[in-house]
Each structure stands twice: as structure tokens, then as C-alpha cells.
Short mmCIF file of the C-alpha atoms (twelve columns), coordinates in Angstrom:
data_MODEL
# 
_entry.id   MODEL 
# 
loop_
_atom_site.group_PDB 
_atom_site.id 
_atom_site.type_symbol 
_atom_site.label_atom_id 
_atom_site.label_alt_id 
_atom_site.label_comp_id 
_atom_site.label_asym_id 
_atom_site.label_seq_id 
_atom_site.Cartn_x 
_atom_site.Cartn_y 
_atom_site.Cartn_z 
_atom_site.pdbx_PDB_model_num 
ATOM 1   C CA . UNK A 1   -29.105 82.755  -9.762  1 
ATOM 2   C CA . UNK A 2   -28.167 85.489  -7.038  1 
ATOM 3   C CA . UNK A 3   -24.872 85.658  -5.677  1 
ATOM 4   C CA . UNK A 4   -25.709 83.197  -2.691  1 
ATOM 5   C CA . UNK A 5   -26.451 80.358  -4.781  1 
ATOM 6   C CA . UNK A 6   -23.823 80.489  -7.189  1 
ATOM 7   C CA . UNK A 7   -21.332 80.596  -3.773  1 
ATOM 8   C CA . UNK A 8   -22.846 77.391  -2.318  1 
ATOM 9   C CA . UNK A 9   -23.067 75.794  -5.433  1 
ATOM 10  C CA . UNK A 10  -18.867 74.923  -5.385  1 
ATOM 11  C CA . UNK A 11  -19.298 73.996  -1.993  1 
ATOM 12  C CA . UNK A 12  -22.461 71.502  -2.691  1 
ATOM 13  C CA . UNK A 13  -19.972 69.966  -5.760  1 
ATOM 14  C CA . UNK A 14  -16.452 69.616  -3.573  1 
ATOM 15  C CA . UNK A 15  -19.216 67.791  -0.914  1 
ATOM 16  C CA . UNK A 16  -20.024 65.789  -3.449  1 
ATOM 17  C CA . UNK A 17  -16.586 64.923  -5.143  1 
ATOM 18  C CA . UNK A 18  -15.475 64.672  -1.572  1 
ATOM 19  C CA . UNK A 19  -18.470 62.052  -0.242  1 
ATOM 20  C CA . UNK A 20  -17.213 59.943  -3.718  1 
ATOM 21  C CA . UNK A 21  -13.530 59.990  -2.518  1 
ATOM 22  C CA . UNK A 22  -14.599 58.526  1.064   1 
ATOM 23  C CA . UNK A 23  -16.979 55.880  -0.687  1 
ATOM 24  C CA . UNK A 24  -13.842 55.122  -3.463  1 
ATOM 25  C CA . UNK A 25  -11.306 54.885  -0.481  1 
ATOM 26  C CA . UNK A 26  -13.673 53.040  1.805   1 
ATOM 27  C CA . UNK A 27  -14.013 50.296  -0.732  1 
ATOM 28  C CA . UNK A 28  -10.363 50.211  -1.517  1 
ATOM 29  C CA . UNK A 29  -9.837  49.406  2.291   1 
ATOM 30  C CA . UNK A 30  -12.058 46.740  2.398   1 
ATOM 31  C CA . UNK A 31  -10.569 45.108  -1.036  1 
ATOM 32  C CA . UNK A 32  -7.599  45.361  0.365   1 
ATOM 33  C CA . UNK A 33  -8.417  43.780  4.014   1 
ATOM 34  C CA . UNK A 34  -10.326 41.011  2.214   1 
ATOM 35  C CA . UNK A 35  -7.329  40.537  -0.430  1 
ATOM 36  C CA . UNK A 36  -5.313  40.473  2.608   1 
ATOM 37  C CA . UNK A 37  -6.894  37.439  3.754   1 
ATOM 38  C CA . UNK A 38  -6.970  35.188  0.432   1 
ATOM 39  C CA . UNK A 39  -4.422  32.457  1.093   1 
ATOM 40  C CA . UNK A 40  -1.948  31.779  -1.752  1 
ATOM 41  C CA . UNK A 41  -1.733  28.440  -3.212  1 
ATOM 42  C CA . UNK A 42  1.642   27.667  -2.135  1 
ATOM 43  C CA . UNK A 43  0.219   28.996  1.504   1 
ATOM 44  C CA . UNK A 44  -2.774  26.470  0.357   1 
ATOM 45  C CA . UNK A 45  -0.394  23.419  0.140   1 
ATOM 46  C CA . UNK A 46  1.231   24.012  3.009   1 
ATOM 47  C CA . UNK A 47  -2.252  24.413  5.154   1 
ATOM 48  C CA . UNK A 48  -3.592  20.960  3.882   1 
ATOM 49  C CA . UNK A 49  -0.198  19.390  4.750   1 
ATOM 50  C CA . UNK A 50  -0.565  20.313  7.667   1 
ATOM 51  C CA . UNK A 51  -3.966  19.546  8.673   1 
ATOM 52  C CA . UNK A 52  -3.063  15.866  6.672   1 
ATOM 53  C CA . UNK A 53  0.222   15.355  8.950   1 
ATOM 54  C CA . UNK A 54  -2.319  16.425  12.139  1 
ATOM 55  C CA . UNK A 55  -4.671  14.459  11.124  1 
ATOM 56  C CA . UNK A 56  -2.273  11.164  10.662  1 
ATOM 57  C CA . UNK A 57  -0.665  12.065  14.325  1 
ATOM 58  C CA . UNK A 58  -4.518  11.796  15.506  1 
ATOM 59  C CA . UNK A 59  -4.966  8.462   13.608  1 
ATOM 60  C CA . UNK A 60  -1.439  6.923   14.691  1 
ATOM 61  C CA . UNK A 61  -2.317  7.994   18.295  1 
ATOM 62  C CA . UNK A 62  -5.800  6.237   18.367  1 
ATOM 63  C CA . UNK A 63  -4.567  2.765   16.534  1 
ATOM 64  C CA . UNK A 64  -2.024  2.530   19.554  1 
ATOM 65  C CA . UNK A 65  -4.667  3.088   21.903  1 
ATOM 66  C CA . UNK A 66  -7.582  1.039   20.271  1 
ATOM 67  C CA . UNK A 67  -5.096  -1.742  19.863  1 
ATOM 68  C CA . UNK A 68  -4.522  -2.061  23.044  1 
ATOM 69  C CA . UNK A 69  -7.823  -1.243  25.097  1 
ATOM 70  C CA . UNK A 70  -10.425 -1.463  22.352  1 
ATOM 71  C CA . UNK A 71  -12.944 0.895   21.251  1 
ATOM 72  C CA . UNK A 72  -15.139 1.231   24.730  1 
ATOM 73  C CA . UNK A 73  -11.798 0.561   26.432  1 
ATOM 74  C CA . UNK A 74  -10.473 3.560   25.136  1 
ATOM 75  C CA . UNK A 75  -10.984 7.512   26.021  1 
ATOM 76  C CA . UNK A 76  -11.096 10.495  23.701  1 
ATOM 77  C CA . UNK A 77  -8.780  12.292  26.239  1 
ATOM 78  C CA . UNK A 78  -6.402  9.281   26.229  1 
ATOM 79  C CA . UNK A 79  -5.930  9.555   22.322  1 
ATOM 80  C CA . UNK A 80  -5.502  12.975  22.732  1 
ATOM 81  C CA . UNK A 81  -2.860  12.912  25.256  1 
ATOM 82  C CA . UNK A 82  -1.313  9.929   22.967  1 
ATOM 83  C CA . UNK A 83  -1.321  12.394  20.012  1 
ATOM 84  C CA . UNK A 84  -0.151  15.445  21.934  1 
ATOM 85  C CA . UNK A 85  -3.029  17.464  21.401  1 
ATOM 86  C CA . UNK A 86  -6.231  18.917  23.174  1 
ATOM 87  C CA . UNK A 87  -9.346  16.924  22.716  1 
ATOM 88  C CA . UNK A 88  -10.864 20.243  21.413  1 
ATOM 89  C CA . UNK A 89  -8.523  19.924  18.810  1 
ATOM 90  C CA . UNK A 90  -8.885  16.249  17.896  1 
ATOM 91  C CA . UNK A 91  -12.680 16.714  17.819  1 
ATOM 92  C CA . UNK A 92  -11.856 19.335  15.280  1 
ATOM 93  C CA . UNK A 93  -10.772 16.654  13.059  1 
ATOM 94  C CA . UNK A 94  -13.271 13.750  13.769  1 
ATOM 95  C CA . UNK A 95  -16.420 14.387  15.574  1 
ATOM 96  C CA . UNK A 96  -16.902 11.591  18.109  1 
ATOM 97  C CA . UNK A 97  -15.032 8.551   19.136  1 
ATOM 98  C CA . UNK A 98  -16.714 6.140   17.073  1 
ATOM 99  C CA . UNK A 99  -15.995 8.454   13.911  1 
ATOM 100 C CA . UNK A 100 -12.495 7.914   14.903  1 
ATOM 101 C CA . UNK A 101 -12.145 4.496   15.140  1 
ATOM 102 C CA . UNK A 102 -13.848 3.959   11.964  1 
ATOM 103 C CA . UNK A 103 -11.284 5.879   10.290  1 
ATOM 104 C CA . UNK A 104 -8.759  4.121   11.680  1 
ATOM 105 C CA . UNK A 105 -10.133 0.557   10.555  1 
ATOM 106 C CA . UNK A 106 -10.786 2.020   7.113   1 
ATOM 107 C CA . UNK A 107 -7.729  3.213   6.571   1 
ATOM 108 C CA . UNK A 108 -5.878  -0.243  8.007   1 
ATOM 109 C CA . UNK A 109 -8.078  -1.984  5.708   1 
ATOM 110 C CA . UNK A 110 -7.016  -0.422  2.723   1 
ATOM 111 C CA . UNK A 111 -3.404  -1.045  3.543   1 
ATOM 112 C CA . UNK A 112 -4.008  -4.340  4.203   1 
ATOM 113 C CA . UNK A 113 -5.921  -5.077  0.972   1 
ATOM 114 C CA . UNK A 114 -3.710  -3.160  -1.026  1 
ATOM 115 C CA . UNK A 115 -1.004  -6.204  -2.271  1 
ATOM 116 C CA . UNK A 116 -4.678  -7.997  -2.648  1 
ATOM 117 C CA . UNK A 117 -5.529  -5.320  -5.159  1 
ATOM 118 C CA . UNK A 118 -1.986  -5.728  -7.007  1 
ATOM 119 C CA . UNK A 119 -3.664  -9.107  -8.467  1 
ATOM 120 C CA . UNK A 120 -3.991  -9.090  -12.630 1 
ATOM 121 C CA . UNK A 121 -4.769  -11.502 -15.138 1 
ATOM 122 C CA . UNK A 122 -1.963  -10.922 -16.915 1 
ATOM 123 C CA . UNK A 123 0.618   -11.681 -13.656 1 
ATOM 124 C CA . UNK A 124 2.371   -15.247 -13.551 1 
ATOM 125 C CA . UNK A 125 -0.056  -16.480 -10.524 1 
ATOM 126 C CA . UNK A 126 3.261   -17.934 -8.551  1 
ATOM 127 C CA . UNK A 127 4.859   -15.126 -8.732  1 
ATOM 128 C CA . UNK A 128 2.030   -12.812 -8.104  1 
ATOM 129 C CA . UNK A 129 0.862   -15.062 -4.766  1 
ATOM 130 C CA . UNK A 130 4.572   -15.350 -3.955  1 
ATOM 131 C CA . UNK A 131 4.479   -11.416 -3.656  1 
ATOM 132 C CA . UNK A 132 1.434   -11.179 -2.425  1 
ATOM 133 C CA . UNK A 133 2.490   -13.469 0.661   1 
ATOM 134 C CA . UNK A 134 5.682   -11.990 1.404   1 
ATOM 135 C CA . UNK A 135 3.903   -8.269  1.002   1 
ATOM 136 C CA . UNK A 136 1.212   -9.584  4.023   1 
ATOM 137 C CA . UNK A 137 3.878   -11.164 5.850   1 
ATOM 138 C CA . UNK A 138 6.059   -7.556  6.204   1 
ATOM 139 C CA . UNK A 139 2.640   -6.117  7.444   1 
ATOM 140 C CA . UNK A 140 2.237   -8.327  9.808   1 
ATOM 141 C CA . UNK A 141 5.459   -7.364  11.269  1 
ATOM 142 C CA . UNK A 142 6.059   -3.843  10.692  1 
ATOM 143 C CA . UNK A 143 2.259   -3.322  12.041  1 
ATOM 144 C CA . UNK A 144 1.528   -6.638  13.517  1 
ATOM 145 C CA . UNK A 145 -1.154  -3.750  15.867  1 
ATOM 146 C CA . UNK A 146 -3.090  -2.620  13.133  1 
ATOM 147 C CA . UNK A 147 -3.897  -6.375  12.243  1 
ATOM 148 C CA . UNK A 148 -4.923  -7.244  15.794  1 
ATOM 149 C CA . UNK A 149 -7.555  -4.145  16.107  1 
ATOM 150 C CA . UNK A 150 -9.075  -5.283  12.639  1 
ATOM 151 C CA . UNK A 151 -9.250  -8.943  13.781  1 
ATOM 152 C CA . UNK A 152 -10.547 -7.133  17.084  1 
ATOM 153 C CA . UNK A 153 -12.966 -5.851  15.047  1 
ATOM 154 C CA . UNK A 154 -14.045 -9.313  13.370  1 
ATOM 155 C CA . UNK A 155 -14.233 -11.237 15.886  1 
ATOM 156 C CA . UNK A 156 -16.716 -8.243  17.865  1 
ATOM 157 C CA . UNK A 157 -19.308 -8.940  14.704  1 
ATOM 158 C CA . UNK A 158 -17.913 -5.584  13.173  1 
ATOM 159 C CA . UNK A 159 -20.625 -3.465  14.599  1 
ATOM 160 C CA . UNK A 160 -19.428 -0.035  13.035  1 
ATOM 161 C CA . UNK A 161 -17.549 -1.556  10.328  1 
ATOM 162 C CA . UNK A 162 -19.926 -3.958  8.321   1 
ATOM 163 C CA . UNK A 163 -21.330 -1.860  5.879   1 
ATOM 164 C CA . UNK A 164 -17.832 -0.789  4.561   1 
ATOM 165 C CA . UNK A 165 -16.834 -4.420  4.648   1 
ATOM 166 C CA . UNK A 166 -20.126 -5.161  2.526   1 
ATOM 167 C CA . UNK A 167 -19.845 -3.424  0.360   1 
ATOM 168 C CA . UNK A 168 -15.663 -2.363  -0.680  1 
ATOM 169 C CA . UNK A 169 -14.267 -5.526  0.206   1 
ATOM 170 C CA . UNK A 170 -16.833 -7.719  -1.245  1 
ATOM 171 C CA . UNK A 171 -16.072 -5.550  -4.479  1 
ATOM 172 C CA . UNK A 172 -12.538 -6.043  -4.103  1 
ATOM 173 C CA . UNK A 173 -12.867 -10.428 -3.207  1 
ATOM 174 C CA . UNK A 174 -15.086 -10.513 -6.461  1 
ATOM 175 C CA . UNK A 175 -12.792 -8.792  -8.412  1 
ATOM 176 C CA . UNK A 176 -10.004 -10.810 -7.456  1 
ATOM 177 C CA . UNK A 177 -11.953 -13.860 -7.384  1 
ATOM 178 C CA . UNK A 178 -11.952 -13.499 -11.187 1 
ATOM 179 C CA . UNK A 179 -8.437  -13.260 -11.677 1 
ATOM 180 C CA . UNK A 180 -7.989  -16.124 -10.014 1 
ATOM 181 C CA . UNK A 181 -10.482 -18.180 -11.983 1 
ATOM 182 C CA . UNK A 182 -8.767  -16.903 -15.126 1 
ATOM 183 C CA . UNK A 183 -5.362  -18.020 -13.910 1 
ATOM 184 C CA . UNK A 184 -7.621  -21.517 -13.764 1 
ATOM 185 C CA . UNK A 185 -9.075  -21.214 -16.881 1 
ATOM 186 C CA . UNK A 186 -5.407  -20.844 -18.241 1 
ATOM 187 C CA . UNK A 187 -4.105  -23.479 -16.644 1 
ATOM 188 C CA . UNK A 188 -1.879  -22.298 -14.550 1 
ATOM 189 C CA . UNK A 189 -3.587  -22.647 -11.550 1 
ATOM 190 C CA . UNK A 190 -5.252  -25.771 -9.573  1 
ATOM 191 C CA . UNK A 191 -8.871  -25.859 -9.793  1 
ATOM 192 C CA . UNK A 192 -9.516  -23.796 -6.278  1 
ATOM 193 C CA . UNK A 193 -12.202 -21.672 -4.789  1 
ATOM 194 C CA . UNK A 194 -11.023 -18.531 -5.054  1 
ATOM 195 C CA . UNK A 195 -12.577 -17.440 -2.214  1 
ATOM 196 C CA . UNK A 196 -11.218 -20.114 0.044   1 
ATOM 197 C CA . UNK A 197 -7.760  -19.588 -1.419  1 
ATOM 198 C CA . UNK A 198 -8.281  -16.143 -0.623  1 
ATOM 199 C CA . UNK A 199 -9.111  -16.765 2.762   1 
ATOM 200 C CA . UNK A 200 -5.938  -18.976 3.416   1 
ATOM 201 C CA . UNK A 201 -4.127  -16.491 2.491   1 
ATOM 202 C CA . UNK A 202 -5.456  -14.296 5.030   1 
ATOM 203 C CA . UNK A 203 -5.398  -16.798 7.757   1 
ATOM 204 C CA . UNK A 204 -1.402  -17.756 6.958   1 
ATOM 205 C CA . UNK A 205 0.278   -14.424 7.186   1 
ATOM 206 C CA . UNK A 206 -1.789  -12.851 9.733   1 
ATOM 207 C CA . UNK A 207 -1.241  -15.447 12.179  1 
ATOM 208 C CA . UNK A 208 1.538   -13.810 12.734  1 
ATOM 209 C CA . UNK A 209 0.371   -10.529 14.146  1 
ATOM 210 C CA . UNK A 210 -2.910  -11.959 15.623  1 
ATOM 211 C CA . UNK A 211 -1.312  -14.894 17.220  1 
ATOM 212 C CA . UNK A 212 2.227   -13.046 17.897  1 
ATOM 213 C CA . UNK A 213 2.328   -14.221 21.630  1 
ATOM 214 C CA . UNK A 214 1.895   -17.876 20.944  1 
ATOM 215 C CA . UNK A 215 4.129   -17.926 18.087  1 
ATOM 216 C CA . UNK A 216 6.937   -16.576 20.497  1 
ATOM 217 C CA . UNK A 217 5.906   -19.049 23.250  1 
ATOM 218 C CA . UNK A 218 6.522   -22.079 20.789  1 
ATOM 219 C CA . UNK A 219 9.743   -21.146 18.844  1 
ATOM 220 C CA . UNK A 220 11.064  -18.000 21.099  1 
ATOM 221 C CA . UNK A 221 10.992  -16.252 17.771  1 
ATOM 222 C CA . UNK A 222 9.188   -13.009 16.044  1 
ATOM 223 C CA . UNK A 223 8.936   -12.219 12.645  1 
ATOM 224 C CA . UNK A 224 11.429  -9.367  13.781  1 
ATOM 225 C CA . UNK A 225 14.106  -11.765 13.583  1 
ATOM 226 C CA . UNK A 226 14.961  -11.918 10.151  1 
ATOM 227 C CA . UNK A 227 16.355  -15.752 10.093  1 
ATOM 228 C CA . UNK A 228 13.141  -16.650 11.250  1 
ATOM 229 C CA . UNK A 229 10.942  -14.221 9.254   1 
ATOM 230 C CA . UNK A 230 12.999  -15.525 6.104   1 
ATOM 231 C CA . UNK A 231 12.140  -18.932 7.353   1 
ATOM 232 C CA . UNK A 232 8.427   -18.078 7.582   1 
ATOM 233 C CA . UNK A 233 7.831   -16.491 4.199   1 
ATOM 234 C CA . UNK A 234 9.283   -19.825 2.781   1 
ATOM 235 C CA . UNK A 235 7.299   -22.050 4.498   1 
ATOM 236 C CA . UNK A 236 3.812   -20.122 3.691   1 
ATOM 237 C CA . UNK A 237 5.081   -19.890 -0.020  1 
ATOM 238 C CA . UNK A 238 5.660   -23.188 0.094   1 
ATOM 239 C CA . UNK A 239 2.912   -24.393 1.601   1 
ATOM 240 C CA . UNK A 240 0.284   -22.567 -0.605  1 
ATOM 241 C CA . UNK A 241 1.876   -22.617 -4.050  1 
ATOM 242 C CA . UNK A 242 2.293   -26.319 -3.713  1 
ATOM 243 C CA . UNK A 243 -1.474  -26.920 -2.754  1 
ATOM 244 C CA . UNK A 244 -2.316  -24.573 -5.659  1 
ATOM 245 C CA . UNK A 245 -0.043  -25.496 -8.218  1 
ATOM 246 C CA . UNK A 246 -1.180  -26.867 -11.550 1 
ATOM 247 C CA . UNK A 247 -0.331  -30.272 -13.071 1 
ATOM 248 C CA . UNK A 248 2.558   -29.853 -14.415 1 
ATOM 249 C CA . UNK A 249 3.139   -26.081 -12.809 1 
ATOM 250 C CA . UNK A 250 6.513   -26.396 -10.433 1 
ATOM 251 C CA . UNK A 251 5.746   -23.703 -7.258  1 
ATOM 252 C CA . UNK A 252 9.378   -22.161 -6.932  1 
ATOM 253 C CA . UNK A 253 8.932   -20.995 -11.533 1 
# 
């Protein structure tokens, strides 16, 4: 090797060591922009809560609106301005109109079927219905608009709801249906159809909401008076756990 070649050969290894260094550093940037971006979980938690309080601003926003004006009655932009935020925004969340408003019905139906769900075999039927009715009865007047909008909805045919009323609350009138017929079976119920019993029930407390305007033009009452509400949760009781009461059973045990 002359005296040329062993002078370039430091140079060719620092090049070398050097071109490593750039490709080590160059890596350790990018780890460290992409580590930059990795949300922690608290960070996480606080994201989803947010998009979940958003998203329940969106969904209070459009039962007000669909309450009042229906689905084809109401706008996008009108939900949005309702909510306080762009339409852009709200579409970010649900993807058309119709998406919306089955969201909303879904989610009023399962918190009006939830003190439905509450039923067991093992419950005292009086006191379970009792509950049940005075549960249905506080809906109807703490959200006496999410019960008109899903009779709304009924009495339209249910267009963009049927399916999901096929198929979750069948399940959930079957299921209950059975607890009913084992209260029977025990004795500690009249011999009812639970489905008809069922559907009573439904009818009686909802009245309220659905009907709220021609309960107030009869007795000049709401259920927001609580005299009168009291009065109304012991008439219904009344009413059905003395129809359904067993030989024998007294309604107010």
C-alpha cells in the first residue's frame, strides 16, 4: 500500500463512522418525534371523555329538536346551532341525519326499558311493578320529550327504527314475559298475559308525557306538581296491582 492509500484510508473510515452517526441520530429524531406523539393513557381518558361529553351535547341538542319538528322537520344545521357546534363537526360524530336520529331513539329506548329490565323472578311482583310504575312515571316527567319523539316514532310505522325494535325489544318483552309467568306459576300473580300487562303498563305512565297537554287541560295539573304527581303514581299502582293481584294477594303488601 503506497503512501496515498494508507492516507485516504482514515478518511474513507471517519466517512464511514461519520455516515453511521447521521443514520443513528436520524433515527433517534424520528423515535423521538413519533414518541412525541403517543398519547398517554391518562391523556387517553381524558380524549374519550371528551369526545363522549361532545357527543351527548350533539344527542341532547337533536332530541330537543326532533321532539319538536320531527325527523324531516328538522335540519342538520339547526341541531348544530342547538348544540353549539359546526355541522362539520357534528358530522364528525354521526354521518347523516338519519344516523342521528337513530341514535337518539336507541339510546331513549334503552332508558326507557331499563326499570323493564330490573324485572326478576326472585322480586315480590307488587313490589317490583310498584317500582317499576313509579320508575316510568319520573320519566315521563323529567323527559316527558324523549317519550313523545319515540311515540312519534310509533305512530310514523318506525321506518328507521323497526329492526332494532325487532329484534332488542322483542328479546327484552320475552324475557320479561317469563318472569311474569313465573310470578303466575307461583301464585302470586293473577293469571294475565304478560304481554298485555306489559303493554298497560306502557300505556298508563306514558300518558303522561304523550298526552301532557290534555292532561293539563282537564285537571290544570302536570306531573311537575308533586301533589298531583304523588296522586298519579297512586292511582296507576292502584289501578294495576288490584287488576293483577292474586286471590288472596292484598296490592299495597
Amino acid at each position: 500500500m503506497n503512501n496515498k492509500q494508507r492516507g485516504d484510508a482514515p478518511k474513507r473510515v471517519d466517512a464511514r463512522v461519520d455516515a453511521r452517526a447521521d443514520t443513528r441520530a436520524a433515527a433517534s429524531r424520528r423515535t423521538g418525534a413519533a414518541t412525541k406523539w403517543v398519547r398517554s393513557p391518562a391523556a387517553q381518558e381524558r380524549r374519550l371523555r371528551q369526545v363522549e361529553m361532545k357527543r351527548g351535547f350533539i344527542l341532547a341538542a337533536a332530541l330537543e329538536c326532533f321532539s319538536r319538528a320531527g325527523l324531516h322537520g328538522t335540519s342538520l344545521e339547526q341541531v348544530a346551532a342547538r348544540g353549539d357546534v359546526s355541522k362539520s363537526n357534528l358530522l364528525y360524530y354521526f354521518k347523516s341525519k338519519e344516523d342521528l336520529y337513530v341514535a337518539v331513539l336507541s339510546e331513549l329506548m334503552d332508558e326507557w326499558l331499563a326499570p323493564l329490565r330490573a324485572f326478576s323472578a326472585d322480586q315480590e311482583p307488587a313490589a317490583a311493578i310498584r317500582e317499576y310504575i313509579r320508575l316510568k312515571l319520573e320519566l315521563s316527567r323529567d323527559r316527558p320529550d324523549a317519550s313523545r319523539l319515540f311515540c312519534l316514532e310509533m305512530i310514523q310505522g318506525a321506518p328507521l327504527l323497526r329492526q332494532e325494535l325487532e329484534r332488542s325489544l322483542r328479546e327484552i318483552v320475552r324475557e320479561k314475559s317469563g318472569v311474569i309467568r313465573a310470578w303466575i306459576a307461583a301464585g302470586k300473580l293473577a293469571a294475565v298475559d304478560p304481554h298485555h300487562l306489559i303493554f298497560a303498563l306502557w300505556a298508563l305512565t306514558q300518558h303522561y308525557a304523550d298526552f301532557a297537554v290534555q292532561v293539563e287541560s282537564v285537571t290544570g295539573k302536570t306531573l311537575d306538581d308533586p301533589a298531583f304527581f304523588a296522586q298519579a303514581l297512586a292511582s296507576v299502582q292502584a289501578l294495576v296491582l288490584n287488576g293483577v293481584a292474586a286471590h288472596g294477594v292484598h296490592a299495597t303488601a
